[in-house]
NUNUVO-139533 format. One record per residue: residue in one letter; x, y, z of N, C-alpha, C, CB in turn. Coordinates in steps of 0.001 Angstrom, whole numbers, plus 500000, padded with zeros to 6 digits. Glycine has a CB too. Example, Ala and Ser with C-alpha at 12.3 -4.5 7.8 and 13.67 -1.06 7.14 Angstrom:
REM residues 2
a513190494310507800512300495500507800513200496700507800511308495527509046
s512850497750507080513670498940507140512900500030507870514084499402505725
This chain:
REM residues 423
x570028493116197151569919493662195801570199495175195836568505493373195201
x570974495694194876571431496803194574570686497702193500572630496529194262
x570107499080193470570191499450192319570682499555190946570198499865192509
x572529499860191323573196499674190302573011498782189785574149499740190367
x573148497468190287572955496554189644571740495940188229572979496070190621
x570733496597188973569277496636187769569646497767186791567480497136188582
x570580498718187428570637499721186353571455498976185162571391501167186890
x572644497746185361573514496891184743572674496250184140574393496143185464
x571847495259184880570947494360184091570226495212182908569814493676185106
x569408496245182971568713496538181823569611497338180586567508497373182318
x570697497668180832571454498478180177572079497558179062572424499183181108
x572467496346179994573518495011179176572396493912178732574900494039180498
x571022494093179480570109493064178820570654491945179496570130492935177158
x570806491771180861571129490514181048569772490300181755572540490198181806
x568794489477180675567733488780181392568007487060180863566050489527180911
x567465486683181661566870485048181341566466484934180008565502484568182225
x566695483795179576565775484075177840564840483714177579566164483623176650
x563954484727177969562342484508178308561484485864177746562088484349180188
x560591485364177510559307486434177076559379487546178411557425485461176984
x559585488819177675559532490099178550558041490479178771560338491375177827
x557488490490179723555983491432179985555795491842180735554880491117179983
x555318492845180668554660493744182020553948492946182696553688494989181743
x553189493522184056552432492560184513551091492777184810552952492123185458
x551029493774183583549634493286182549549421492640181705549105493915181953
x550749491251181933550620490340180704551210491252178972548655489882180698
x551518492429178776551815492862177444553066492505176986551699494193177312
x553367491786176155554719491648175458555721493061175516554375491260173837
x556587492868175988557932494248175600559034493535174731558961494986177294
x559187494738173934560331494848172553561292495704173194559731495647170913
x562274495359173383563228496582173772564140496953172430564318496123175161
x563727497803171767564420498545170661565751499244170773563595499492170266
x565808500012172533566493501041172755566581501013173990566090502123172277
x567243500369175304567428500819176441567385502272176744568440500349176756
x568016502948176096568338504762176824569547504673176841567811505330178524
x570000505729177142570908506527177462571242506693179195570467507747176774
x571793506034179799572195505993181422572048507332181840573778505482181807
x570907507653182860571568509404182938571929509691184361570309510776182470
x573155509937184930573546510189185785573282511437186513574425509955185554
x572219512173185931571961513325186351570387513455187527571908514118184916
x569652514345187114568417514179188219567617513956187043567889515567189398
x566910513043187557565512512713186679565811510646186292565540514112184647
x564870510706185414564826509694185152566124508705184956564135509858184319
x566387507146185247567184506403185146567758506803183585566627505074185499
x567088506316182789567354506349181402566532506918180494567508505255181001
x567376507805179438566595508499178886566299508444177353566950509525179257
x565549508632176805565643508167174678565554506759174549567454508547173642
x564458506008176022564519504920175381563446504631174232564513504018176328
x563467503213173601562728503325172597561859501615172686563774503767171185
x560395501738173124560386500202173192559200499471172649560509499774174582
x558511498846172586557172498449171709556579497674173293557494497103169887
x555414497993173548554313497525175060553168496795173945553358499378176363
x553217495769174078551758495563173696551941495886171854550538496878174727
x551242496710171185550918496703170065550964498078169580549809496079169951
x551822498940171014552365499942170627554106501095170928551297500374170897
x554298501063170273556018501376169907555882502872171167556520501979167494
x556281503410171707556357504423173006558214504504172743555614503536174979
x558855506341172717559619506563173023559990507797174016559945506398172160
x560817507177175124560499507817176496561799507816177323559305506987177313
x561376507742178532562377507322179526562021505691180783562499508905180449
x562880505931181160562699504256181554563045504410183450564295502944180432
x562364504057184179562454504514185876562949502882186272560517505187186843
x563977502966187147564385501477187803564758501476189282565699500841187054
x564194500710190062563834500861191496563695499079191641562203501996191846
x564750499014193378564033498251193669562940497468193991564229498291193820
x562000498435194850560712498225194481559795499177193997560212497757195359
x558243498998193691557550500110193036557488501010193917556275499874192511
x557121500660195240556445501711196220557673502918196183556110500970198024
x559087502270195967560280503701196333559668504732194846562747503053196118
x558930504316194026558202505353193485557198506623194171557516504648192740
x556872506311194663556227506702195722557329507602196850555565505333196303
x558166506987197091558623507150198448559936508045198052558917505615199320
x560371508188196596561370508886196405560491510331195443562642507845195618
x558882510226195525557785511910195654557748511633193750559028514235196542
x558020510699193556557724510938191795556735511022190919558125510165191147
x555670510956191721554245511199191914553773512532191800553856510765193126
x554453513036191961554729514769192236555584515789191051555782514874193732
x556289514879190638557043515331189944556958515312188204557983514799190476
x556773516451187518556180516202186312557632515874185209555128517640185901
x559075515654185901559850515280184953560196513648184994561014516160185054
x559199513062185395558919511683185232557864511268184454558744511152186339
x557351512009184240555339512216182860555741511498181726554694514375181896
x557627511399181392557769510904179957558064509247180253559160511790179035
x557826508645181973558320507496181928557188506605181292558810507113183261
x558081505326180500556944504518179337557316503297180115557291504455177273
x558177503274180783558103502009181650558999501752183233558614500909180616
x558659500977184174558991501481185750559543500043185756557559502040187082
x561024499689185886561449498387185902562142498138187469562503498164184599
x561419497184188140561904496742189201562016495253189675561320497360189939
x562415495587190391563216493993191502561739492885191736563970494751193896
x561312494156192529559509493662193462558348494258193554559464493592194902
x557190493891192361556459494689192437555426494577193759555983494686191238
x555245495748194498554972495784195879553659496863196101556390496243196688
x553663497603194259552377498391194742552119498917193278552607499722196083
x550925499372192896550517500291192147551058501437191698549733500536192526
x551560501686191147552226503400191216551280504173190042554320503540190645
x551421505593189872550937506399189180552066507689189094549572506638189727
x551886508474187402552638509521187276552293510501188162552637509950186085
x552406512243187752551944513328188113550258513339187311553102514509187686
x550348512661186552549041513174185897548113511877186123549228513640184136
x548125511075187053547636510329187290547390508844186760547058510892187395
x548555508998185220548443507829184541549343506278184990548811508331183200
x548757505541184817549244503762185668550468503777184641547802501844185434
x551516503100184885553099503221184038552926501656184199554852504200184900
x553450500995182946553389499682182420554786499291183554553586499536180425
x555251498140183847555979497738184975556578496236184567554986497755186333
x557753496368184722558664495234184266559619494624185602559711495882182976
x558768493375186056559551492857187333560877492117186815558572491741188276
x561585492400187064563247491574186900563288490320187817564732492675187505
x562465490022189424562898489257189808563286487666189883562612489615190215
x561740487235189047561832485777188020562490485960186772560359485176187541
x562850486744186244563749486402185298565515487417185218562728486591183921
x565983487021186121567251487178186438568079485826186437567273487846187693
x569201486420185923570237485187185955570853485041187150571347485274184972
x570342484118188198570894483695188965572610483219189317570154483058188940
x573109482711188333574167482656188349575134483990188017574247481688187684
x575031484691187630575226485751186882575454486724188795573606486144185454
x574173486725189007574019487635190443575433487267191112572505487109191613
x575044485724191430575904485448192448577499485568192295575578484204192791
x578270485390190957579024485867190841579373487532190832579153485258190146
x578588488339190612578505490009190418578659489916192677576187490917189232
x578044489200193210577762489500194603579285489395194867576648488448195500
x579961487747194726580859487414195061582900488530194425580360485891194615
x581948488622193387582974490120192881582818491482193905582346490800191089
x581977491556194129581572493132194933582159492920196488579497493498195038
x582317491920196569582308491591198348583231491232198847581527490637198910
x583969490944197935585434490165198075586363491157198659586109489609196572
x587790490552199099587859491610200510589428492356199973587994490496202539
x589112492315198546590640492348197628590230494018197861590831491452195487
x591403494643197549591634496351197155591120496753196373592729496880196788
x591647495848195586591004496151194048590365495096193413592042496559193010
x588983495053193770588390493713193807587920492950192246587072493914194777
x588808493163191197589458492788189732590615492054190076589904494090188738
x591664492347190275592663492250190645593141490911190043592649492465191934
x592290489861190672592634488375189608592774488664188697591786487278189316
x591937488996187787591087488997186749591275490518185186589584489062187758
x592105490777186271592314492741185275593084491939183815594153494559186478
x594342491388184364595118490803182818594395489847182066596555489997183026
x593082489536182113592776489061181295592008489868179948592260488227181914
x591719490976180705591160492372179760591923492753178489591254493793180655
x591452493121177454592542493770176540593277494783177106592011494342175350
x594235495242176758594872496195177157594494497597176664596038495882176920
x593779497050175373593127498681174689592223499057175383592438498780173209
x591264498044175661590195498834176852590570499035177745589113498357177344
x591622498556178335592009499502180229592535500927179636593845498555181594
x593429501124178652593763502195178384592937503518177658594646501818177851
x592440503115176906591160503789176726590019504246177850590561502968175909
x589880503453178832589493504188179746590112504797180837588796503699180079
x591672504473181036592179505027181618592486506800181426592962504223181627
x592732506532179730592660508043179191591398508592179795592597508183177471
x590571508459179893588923508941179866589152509590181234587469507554179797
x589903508536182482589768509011183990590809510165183962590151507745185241
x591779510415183302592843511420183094591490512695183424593833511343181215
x591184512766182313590351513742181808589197514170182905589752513193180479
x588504513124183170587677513031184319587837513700185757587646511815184507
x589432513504185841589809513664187275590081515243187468591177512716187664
x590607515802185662590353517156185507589541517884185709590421517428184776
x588265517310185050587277517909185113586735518149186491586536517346184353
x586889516816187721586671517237188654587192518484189857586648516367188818
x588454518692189359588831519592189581588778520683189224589403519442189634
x588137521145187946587716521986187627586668523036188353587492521524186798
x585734521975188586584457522296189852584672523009190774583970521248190644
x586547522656191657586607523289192762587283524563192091587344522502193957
x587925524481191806588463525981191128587894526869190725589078526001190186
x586433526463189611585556526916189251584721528046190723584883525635188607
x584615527280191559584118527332192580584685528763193853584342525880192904
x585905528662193795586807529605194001587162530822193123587755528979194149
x586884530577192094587115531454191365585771532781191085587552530625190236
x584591532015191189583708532763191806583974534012193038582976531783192250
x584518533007193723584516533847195158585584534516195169584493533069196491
x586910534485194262587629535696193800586912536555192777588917535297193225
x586026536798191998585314537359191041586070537414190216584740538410191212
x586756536183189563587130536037188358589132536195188267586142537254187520
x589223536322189696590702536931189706591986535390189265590996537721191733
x592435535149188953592702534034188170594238533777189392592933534431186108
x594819535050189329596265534823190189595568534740191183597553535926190302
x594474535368191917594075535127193214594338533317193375592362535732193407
x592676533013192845592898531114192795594159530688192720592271530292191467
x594543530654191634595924529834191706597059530134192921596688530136190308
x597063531206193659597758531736194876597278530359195838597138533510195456
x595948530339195890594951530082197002595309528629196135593120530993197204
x595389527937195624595736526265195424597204525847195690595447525766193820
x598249526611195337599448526799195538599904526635196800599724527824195134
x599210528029197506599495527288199106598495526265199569599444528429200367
x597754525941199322596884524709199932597765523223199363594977524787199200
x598532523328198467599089522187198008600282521971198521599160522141196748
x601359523359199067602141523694199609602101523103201033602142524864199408
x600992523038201673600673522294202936600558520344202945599122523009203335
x600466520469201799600102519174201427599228519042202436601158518106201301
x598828517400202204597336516259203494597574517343204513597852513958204461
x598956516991205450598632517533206609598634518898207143599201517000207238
x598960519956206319598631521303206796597348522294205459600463522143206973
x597453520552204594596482521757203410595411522532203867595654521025202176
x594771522175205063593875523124205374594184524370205721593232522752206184
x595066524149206617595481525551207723596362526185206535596620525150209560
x596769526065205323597017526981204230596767527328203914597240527109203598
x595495526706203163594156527780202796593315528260203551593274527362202027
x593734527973204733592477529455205739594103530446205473591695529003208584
x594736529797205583595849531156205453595786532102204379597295530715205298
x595697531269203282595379532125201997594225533154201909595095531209200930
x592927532535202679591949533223202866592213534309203840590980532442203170
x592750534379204646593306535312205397594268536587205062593841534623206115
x594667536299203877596043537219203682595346537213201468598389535890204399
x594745538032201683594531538108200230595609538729199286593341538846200039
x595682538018198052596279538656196838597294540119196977594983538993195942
x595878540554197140596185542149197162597048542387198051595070543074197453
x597014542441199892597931542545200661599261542242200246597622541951201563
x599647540753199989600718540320199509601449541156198055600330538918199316
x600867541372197680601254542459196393602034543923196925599618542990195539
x600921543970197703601854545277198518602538545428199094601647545926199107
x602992544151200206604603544133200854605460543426199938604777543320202373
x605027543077199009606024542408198216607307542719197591605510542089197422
x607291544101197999608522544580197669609767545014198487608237545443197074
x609475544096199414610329543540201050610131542740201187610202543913202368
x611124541672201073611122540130201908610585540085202986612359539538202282
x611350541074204078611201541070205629609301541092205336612161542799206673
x609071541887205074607810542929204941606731541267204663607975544540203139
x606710540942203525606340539885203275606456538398204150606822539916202268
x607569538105204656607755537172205470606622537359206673609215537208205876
x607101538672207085606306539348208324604768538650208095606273541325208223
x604360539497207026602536539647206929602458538478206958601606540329205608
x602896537100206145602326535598206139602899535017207263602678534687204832
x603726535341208038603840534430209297603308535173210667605465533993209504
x602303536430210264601967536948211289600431536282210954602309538586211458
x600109536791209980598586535871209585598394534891209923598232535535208411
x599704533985209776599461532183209935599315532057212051601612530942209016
x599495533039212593599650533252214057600927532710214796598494532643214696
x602051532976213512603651531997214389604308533232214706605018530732213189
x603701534261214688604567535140215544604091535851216523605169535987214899
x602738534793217364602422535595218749603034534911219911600818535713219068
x603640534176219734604670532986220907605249534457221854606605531687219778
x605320534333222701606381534978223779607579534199224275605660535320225055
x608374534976224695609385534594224817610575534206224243609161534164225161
x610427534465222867611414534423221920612136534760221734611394534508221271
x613586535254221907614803536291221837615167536515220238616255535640222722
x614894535551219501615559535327218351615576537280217315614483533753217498
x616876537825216921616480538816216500615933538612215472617194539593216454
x615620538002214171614791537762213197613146537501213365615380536753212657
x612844537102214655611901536784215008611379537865215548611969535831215607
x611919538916216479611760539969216847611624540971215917612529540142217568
x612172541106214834611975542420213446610978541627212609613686542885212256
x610461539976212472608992540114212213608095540477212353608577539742212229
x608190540305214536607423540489214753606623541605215044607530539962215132
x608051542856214990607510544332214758606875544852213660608421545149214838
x607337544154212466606914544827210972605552543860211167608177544498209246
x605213542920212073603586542768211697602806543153212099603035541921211702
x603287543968213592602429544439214416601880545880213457603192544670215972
x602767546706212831602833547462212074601657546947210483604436547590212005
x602034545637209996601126545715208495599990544751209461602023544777206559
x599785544290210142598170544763210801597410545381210769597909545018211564
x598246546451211655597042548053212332597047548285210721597950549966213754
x597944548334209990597522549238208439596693548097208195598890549680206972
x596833546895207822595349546190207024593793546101207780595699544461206724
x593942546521209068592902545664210500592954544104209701590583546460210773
x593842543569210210593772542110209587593313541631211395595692541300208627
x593164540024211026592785539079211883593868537884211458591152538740211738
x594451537166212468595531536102212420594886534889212675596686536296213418
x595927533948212237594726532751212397595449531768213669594448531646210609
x595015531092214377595334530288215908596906529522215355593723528741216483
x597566529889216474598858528809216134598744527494216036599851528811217056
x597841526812216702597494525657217448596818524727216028596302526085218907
x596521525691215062595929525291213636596829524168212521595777526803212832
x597994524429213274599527523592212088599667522750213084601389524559211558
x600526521659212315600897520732212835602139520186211790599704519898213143
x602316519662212951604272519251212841604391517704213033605463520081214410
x603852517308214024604100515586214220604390515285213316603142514606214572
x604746514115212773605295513046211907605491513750210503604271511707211827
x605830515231210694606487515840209457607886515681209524606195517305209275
x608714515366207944609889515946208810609968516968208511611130515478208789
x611158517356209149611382519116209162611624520205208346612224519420209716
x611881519537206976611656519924205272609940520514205098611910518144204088
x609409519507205425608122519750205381607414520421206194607642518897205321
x607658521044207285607508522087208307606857523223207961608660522482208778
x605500523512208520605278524822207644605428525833207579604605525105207427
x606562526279208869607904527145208765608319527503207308609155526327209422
x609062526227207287609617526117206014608674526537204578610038524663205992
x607670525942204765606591525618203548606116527513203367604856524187204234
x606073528029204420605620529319204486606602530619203794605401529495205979
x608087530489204659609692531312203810609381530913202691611505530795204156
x608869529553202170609566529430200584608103530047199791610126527352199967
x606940530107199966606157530895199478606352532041199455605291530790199826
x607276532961200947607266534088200747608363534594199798607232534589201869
x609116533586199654610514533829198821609657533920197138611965532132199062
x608954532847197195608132532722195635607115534096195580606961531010195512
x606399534696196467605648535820195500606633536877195694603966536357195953
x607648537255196465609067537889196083609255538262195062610065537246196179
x609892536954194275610339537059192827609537537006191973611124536247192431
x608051537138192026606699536520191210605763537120191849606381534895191210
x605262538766190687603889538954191048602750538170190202603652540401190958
x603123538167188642602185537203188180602575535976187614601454537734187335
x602284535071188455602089533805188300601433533247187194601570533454189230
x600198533560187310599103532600186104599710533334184831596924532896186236
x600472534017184431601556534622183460602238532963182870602950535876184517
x602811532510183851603270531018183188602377530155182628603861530142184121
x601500530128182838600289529364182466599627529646180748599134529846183678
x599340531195181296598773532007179857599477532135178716598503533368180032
x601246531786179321602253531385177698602298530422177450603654531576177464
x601607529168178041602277527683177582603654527713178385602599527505175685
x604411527849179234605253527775180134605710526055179889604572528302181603
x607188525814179591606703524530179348608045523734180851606939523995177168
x608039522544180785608131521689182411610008523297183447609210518612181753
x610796523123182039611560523346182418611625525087182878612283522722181619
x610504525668182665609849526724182955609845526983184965608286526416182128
x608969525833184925607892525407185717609283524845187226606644523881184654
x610241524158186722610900523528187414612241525449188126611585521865186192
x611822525872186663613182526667187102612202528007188541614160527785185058
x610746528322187760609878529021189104610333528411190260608191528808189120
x610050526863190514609799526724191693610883526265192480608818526034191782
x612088526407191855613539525738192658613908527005192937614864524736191747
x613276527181194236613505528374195239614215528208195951612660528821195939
x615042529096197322615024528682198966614969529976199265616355527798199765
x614279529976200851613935531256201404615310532071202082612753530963202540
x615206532672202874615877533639203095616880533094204101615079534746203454
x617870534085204410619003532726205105618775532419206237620542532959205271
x617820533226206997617475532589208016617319531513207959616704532912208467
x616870530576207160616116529505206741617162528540206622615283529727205489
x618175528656206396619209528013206142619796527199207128619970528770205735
x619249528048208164620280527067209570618762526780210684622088528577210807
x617829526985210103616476526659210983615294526095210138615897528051211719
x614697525224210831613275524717210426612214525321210917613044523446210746
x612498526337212260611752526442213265612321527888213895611828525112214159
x611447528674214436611968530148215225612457529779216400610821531317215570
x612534528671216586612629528098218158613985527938218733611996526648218295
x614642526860217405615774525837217382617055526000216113614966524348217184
x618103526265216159619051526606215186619389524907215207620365527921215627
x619770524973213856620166523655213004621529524287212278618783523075211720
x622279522830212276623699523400211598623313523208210108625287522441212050
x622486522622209521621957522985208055621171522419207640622653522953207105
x619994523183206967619071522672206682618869522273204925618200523509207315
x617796521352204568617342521311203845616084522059203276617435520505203970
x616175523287202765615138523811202653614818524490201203615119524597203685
x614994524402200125615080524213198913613643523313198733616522523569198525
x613305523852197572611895522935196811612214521394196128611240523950195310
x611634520389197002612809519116196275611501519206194620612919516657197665
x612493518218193914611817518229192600610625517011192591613011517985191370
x610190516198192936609275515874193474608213516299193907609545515562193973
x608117517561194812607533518414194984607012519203193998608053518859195625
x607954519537193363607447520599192267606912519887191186608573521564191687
x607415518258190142606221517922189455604825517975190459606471516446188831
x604822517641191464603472517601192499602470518540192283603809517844193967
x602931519944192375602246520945192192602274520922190817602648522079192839
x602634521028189692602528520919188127601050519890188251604214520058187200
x601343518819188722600155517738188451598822518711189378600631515746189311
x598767518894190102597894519268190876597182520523191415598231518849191507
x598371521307190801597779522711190635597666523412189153598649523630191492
x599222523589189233599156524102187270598215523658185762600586523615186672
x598224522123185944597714521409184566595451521546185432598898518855184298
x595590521496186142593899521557186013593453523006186514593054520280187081
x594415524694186781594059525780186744593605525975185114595130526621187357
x595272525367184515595416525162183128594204525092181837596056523996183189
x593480523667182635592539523094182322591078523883182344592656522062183053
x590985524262183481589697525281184171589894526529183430589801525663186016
x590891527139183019591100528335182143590565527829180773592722528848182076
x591018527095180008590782526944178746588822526474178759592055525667178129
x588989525683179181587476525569179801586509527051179509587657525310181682
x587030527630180823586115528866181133586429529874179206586996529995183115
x587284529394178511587578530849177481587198529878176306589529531772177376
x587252528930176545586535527603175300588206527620174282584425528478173858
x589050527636174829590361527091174243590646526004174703591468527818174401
x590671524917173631591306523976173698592951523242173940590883523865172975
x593376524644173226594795524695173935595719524704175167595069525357173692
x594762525401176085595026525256177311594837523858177861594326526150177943
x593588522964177422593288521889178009594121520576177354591807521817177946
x594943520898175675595602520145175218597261520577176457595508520400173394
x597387521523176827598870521986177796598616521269178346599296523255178600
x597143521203179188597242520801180837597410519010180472595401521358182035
x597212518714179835597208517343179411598864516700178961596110517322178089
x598970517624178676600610517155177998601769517323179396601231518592176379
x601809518806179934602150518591180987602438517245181896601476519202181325
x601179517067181897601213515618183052601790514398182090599288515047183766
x601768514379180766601496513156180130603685512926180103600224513400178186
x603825514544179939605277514514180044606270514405181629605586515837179322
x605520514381182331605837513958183894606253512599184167604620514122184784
x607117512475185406607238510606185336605452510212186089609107509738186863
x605931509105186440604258508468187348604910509460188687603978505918187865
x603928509478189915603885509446191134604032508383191713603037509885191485
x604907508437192809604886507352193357604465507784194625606040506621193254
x603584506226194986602460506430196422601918505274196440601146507613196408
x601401504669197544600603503259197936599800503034196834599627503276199308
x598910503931196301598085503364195356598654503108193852596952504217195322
x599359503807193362600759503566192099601119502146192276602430504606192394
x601827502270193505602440501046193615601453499635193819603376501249194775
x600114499510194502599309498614194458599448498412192815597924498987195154
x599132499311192040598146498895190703599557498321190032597107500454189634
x600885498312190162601754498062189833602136497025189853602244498564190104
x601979496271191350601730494833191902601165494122191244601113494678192942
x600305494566190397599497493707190229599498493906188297598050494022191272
x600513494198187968600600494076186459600284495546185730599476492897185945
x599896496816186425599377497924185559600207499244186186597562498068185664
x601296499308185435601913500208185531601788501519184853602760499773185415
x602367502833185615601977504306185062603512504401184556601328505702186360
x603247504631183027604774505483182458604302506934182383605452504959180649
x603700507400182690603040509027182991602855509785184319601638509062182561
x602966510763184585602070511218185971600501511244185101602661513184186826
x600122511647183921598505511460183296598373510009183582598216511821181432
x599147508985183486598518507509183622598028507466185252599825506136183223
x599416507864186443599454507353187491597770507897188370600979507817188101
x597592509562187652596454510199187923595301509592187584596460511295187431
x595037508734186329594061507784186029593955506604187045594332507287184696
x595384506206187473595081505108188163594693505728189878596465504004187985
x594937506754190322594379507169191162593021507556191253594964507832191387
x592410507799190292590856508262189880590240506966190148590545508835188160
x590908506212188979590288504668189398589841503684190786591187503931188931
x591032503751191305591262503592192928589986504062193792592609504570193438
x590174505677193396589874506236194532587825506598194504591060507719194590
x587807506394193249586163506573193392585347505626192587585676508026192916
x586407503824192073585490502892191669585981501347192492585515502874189902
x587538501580192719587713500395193422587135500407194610588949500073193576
x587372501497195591587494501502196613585743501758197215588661502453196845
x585318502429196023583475502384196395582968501154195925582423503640195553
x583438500221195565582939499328194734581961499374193640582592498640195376
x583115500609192828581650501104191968582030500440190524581360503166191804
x582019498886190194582593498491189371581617498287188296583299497550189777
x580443498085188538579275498384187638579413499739186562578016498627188655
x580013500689187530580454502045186498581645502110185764580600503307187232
x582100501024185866583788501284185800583787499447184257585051500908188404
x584074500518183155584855499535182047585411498660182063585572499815181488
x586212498359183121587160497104183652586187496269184007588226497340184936
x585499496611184976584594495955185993583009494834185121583939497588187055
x582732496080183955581907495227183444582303494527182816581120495541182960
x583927494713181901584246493710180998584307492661181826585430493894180197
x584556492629183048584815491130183782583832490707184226585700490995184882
x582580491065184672581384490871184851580565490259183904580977491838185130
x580885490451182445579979489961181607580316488253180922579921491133180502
């Protein structure tokens, strides 16, 4: 037995159809389940219910058994004083509030729908991806979409948090963040980390100030990133980096970060963070303010013309300081660049309008994506397989939200799809 699950049962009322009582024998009226609260404190809150011969409006506590009353300190805690009733699986003990008063107690375990369980078990356990999957086309289509809109939004908001979060720790500097997501997205999965220690390494400001030299600029971010302490290198481009960094060092006292930090395996050589690094330095080059596109409504073909860069010609015949290539691919493919639109631009976008209470910004960041094609990726393509296709990058992002924090947790109890098929 699951929590969620009792949190389902009392929410949807799926009991047996039987006289409700505490087990002090008192009749219960349920007028008002509550309000689900996903926050700290009580399960449910504003419920509204009749005990006995008197009407109580409160909050409602649900536990497998009583004693995790006890055992999760709520005894202690005076933002449980408003609970009017403690609904569990197994009653196993006595409980009491902060103020010492006995809480009326509603066992679920004789009157549960047995059949009901065992199908909810046999849904949860099943060894499908997306453990609906039979069963999704039988849903209306207005309710998958309607909540699909909802995860759009959702997945924003979660991103908001981290930005939010960063943006703190720039004190409000707006091009800083968006610098600092840019290259972390620029790394993509496999170097996003070692980008943003890079970013953290080489602040705003520095970059502003060689920025008015390629060389100068190239220098400082590939001396920071630590690809220009190798010995043995003849290359002369590699050699006039590596002087102009030894030089914007001693002027910053900077610190470089370990070579050994990037990785290359199963990249190809487009994706190199060689490469990934020239074409940033080529982009704050031509671009001191960035979040400038953002703050006009900048619209796709804006966005496409910023980022269809290529770095400097070195770059042209190398992936690498190491190895000359008779030609490279090193240009921003367009793929890439909706990528960053979805993932950086539309939820900075979002987090701005947010933080200034404009809605406009959060209607951009929305349209943006809604005007994007889908993404394509394993999880796109699963939900596709199976009858639910993205004509959006906003849809394909819903169906990734979905995926990624209700299929795959089996959190289908939370998830609209999940109960419509459940019930």
């Amino acid at each position: 037995m699951k929590e969620d699950y009792l949190h389902y049962i009392w929410k949807f009322q799926k009991f047996l159809p039987t006289l409700l009582q505490t087990t002090e024998k008192e009749k219960i009226i349920i007028k008002k389940t509550g309000f689900h609260n996903i926050n700290a404190g009580p399960d449910f809150l504003e419920s509204n219910l009749i005990i006995g011969n008197t009407e109580w409006y409160g909050s409602v506590e649900i536990h497998i058994k009583s004693s995790d009353w006890n055992k999760h300190k709520h005894q202690y805690d005076k933002a449980y004083n408003n609970v009017i009733l403690h609904v569990v699986f197994e009653d196993d003990l006595l409980i009491k509030n902060e103020r010492g008063q006995k809480i009326p107690t509603l066992v679920l375990q004789s009157i549960l729908d047995n059949k009901h369980f065992l199908q909810y078990k046999y849904f949860i356990n099943n060894a499908l991806s997306i453990p609906c999957q039979r069963q999704i086309n039988t849903i209306d289509s207005f309710i998958i979409n309607n909540w699909l809109e909802g995860l759009a939004i959702k997945r924003l908001e979660q991103k908001t948090h981290l930005i939010q979060k960063k943006l703190n720790q720039y004190k409000g500097d707006w091009n800083q963040a968006l610098t600092h997501f840019l290259m972390r997205y620029f790394g993509m999965k496999v170097n996003g980390d070692a980008m943003a220690e890079l970013s953290s390494k080489t602040p705003l400001l520095y970059i502003n100030k060689e920025r008015h030299n390629l060389l100068s600029l190239e220098a400082l971010l590939f001396g920071q990133a630590g690809m220009l302490s190798s010995i043995g290198i003849k290359d002369p481009y590699f050699l006039s980096l590596r002087k102009e960094y030894l030089f914007i060092k001693q002027k910053y006292q900077l610190n470089s970060m370990k070579l050994t930090n990037w990785k290359y395996a199963k990249l190809r050589p487009s994706n190199f963070p060689t490469v990934r690094i020239a074409q940033l330095a080529q982009l704050f080059y031509l671009n001191k303010d960035l979040f400038s596109y953002i703050r006009t409504f900048s619209n796709l073909e804006a966005y496409h013309k910023l980022f269809k860069i290529t770095p400097s010609n070195y770059w042209a015949t190398h992936y690498t300081f190491k190895k000359e290539s008779k030609r490279t691919k090193n240009g921003i493919g367009k793929m890439l660049i909706n990528n960053i639109i979805i993932n950086v631009i539309s939820p900075i976008s979002f987090t701005y309008g947010k933080s200034i209470n404009d809605d406009r910004y959060c209607n951009y960041a929305t349209e943006l994506t809604a005007n994007l094609p889908s993404e394509t990726n394993s999880i796109v393509e699963n939900w596709k397989n199976i009858g639910i296709s993205a004509k959006s990058a906003m849809q394909s992002q819903s169906l990734i939200e979905l995926y990624t924090n209700y299929c795959n947790k089996k959190q289908c109890l939370n998830c609209t799809i999940g109960i419509q098929v459940l019930k």
